[in-house]
LOVO-744191 format. One record per atom (N, C-alpha, C, CB): residue in one letter; x, y, z. Coordinates in steps of 0.1 Angstrom, whole numbers, plus 5000, padded with zeros to 4 digits. Glycine has a CB too. Layout:
BEGIN
aXYZ;...
***
This chain:
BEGIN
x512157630621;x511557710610;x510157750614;x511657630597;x509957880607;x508257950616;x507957950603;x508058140627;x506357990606;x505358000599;x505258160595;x504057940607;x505858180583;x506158320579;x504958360570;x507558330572;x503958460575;x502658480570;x502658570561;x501758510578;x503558710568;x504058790561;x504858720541;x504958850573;x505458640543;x506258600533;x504958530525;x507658510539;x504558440531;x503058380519;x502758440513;x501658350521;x502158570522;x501458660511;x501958730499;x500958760518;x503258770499;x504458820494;x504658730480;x505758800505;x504558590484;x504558510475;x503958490464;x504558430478;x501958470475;x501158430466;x501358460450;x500158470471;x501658600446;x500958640434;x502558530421;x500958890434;x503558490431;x504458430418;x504258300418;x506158450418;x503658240433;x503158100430;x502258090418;x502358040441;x501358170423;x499958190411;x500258150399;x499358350408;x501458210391;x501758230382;x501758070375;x502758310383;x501958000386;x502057860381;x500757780380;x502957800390;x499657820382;x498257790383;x498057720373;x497357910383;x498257790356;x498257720345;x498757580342;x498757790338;x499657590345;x500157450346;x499657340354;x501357460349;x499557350368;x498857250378;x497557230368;x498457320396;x496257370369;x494957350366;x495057240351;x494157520364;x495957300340;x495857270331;x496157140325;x496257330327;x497257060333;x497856960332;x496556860339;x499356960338;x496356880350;x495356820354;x493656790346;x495256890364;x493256900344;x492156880332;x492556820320;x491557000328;x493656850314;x494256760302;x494256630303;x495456790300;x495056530312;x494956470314;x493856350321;x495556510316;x493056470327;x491456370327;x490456350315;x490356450337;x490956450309;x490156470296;x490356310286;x490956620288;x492156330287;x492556220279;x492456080286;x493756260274;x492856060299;x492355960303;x491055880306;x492755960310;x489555990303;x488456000301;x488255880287;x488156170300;x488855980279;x489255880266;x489555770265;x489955920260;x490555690270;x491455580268;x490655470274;x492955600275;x490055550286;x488755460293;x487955430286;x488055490303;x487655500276;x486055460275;x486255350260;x484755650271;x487955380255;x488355330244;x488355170251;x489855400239;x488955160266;x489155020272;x487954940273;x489855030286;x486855050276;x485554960282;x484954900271;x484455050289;x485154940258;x484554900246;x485254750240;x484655030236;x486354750245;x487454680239;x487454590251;x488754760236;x487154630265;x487254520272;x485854430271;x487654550286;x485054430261;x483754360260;x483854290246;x482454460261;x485254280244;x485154220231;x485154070233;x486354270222;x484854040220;x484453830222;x486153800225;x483653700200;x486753810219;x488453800220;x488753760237;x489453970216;x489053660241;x489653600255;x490953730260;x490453420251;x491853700251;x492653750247;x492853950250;x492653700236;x492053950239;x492254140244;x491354150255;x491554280231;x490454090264;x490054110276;x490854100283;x489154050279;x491754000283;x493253940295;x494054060292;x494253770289;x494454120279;x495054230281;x494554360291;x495254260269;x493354440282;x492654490289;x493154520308;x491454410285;x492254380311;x492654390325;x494354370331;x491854280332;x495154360322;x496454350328;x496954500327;x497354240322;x496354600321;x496754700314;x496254820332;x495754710296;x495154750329;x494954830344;x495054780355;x493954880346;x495654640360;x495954620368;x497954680370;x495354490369;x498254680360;x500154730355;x499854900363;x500654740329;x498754950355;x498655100358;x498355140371;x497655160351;x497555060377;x497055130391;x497855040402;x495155130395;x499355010394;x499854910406;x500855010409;x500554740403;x501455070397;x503055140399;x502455300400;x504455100383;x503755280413;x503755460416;x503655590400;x505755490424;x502655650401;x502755740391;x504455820391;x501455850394;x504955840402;x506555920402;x507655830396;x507055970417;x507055670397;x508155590393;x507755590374;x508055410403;x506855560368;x506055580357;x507055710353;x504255610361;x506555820359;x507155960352;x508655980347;x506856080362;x509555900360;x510855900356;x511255820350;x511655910364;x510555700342;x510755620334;x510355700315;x509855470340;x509455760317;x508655830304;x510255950302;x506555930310;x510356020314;x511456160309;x512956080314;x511056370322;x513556020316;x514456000321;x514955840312;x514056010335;x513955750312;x514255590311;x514355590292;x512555460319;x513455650285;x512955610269;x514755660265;x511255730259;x514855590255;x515655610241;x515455740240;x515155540228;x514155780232;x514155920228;x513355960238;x513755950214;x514356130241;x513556250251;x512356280247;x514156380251;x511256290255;x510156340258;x510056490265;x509456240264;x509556590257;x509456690269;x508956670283;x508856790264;x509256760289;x508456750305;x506956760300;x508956900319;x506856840298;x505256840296;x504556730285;x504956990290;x504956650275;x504556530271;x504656430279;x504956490261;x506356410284;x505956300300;x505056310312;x507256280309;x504956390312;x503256470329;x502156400317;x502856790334;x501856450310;x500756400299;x500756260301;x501056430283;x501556210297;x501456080291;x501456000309;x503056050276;x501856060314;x501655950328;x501155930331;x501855930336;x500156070329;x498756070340;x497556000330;x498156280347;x497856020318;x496756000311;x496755810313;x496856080293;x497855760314;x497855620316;x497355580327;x498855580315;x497755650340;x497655620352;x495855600351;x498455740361;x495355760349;x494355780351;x493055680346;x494255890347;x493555670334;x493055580325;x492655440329;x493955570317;x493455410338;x493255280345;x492555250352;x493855250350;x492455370362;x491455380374;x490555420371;x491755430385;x489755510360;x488455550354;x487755450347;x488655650346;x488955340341;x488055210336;x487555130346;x488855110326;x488055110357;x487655040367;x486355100373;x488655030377;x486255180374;x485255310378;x483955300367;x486255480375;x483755310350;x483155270347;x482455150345;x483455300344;x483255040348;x483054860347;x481754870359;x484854730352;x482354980375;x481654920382;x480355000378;x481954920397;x480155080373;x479055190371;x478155070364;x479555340360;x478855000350;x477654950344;x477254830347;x477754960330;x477954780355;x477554630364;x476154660373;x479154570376;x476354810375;x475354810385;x473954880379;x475954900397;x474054850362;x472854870352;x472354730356;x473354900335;x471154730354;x470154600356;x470754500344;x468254650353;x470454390340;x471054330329;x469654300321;x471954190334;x468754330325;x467554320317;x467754440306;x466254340327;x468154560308;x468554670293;x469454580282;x469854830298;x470154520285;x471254470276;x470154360270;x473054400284;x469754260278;x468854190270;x467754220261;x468354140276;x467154340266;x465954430261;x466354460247;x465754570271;x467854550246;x468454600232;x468954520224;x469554680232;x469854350226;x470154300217;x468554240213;x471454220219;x467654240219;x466454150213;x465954200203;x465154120222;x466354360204;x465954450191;x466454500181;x465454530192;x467854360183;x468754370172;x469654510170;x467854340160;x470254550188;x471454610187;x472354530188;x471654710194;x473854610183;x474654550184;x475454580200;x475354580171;x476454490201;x476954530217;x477654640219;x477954440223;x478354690209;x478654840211;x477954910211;x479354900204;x476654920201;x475855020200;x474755010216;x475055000185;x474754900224;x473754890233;x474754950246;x473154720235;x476054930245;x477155020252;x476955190249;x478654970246;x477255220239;x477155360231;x476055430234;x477155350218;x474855380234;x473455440228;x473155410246;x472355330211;x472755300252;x471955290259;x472655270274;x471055190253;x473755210275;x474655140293;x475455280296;x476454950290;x476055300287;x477155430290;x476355590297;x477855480272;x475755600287;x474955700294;x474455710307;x474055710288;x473955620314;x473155560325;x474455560339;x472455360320;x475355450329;x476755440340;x477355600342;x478255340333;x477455680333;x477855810342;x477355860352;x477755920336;x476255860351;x475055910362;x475855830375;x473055840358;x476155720378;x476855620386;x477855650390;x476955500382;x478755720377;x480155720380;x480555840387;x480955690369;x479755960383;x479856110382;x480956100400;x477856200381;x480356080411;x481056080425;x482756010421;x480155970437;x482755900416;x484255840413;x485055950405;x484255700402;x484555970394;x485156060387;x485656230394;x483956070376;x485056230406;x485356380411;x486356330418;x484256480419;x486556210421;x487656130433;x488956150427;x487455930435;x489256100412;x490356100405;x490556220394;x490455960399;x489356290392;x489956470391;x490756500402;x488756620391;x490056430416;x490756540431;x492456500428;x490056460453;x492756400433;x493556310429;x494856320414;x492556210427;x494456380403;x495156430393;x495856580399;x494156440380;x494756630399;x495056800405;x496356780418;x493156870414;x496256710427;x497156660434;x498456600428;x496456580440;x498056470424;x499356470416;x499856520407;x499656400413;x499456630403;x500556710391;x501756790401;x499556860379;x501656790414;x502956780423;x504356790417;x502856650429;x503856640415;x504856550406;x505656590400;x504456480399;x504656690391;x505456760376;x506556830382;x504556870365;x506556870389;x507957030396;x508956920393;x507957110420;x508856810400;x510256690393;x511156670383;x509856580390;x510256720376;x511156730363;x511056870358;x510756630350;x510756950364;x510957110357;x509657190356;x511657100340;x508757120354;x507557190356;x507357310361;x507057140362;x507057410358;x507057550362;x505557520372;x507057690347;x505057450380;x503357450388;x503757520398;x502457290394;x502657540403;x502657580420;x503557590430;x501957510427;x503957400429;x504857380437;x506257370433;x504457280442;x506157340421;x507757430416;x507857600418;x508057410397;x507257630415;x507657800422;x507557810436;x506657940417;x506557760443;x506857760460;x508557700461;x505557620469;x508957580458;x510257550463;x511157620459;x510657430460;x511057720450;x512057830442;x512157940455;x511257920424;x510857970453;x510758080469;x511157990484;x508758140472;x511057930485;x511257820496;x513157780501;x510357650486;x513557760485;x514957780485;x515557880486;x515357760477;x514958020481;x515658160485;x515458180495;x515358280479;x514458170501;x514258260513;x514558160525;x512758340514;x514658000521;x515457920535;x513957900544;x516958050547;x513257940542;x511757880549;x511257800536;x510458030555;x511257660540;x510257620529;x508857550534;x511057530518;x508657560550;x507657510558;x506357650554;x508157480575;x506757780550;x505857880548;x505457850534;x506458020549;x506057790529;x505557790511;x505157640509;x507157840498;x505057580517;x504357440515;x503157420522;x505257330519;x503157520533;x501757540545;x501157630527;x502157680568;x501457710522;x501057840509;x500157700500;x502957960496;x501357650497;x500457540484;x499657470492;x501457410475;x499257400501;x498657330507;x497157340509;x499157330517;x496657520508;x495957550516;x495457600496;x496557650532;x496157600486;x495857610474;x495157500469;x496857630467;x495857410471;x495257260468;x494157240474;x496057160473;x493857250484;x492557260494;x491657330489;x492657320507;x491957450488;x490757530479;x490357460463;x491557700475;x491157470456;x491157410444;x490057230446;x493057390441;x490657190454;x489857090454;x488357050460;x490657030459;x488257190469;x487057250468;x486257230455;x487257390469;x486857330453;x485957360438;x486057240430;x486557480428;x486557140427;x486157020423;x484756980432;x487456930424;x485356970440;x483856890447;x482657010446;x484056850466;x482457050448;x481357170445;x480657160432;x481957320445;x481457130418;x481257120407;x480856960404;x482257180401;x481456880410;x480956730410;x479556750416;x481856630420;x478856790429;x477956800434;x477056860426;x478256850443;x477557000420;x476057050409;x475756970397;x476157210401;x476856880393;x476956830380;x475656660389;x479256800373;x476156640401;x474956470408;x473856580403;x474656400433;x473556700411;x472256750412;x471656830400;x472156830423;x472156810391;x471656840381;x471356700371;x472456940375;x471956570374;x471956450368;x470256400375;x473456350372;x470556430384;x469356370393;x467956460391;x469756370412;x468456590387;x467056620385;x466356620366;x466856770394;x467456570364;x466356510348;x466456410347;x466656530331;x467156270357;x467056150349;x465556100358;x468656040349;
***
């Protein structure tokens, strides 16, 4: 099978079409796994033995199992059907979720411990010395991790074509299947992804250098 250049180009404009979906599912999902983390980090500092032991089993469960094994259990395994597009959601936001709390923990470990002492002396509370004063500081720390597992989402929304997903790479294998070349339409997405992930990193980078020049 050849490298059909002519046919890429031909393509490009119905892969495209699937752009929304990859870009979208991906930012969605960071968004919300942005969330669940920052819900874990609060909760994994609680006095409770207990919801800390959960906590960490929650993200050691998440960043152990294959996100594709996860996805076919959410659309395929539940009682009740989930659309495709609530199961891609709900996997990644778990998945993600896991590995952004880990990502935060190390950010604020690597805050001096003299702030935390400094704020409860002045009679904050531990959330609020989290909220108001550690959190803020740890982004600045985390901002490089965080462009790691945007890269990384954007990538695996792959995945989604698995169950029906209209992305990128579900319309590449559509074209891929008609036309019997599918080494031309996977070299096509490849070189999308690449770009795309570009521009993640480019935007991580203005987002350090703009952190670094006010803090």
């Amino acid at each position: 099978m050849t490298l059909d250049i002519k046919l890429m180009i031909e393509s490009l404009p119905f892969v495209l079409t699937g752009l929304p979906y990859t870009i979208g599912l991906a930012f969605a999902s960071f968004l919300t796994g942005n969330l669940v983390s920052i819900v874990l980090i609060f909760v994994g500092y609680a006095r409770n033995p207990l919801i800390r032991s959960a906590v960490r089993l929650y993200v050691s469960f998440f960043r152990g199992i294959p996100a594709l094994v996860l996805l076919f259990l959410l659309y395929f395994g539940l009682p009740v059907r989930l659309s495709a597009l609530s199961a891609v959601l709900i996997c990644f936001t778990l998945t993600s979720a896991a590995f952004l709390t880990e990502i935060y923990r190390g950010a604020i470990q690597g805050i001096d411990k003299g702030q935390w002492e400094a704020a409860r002396s002045l009679g904050f509370t531990q959330p609020a010395v989290l909220r108001l004063i550690i959190l803020p500081q740890a982004f600045r720390l985390a901002v490089p991790g965080l462009g790691n597992v945007a890269i990384d989402l954007l990538k695996g929304t792959s995945l989604a074509a698995m169950i029906t997903i209209p992305d990128i790479f579900q319309k590449a294998k559509i074209i891929g299947g008609r036309e019997f070349n599918y080494m031309s339409l996977y070299v096509l997405i490849a070189v999308i992804y690449w770009l795309l992930c570009i521009g993640i990193e480019r935007l991580v980078k203005r987002i350090e250098i703009s952190i670094n020049r006010y803090s």
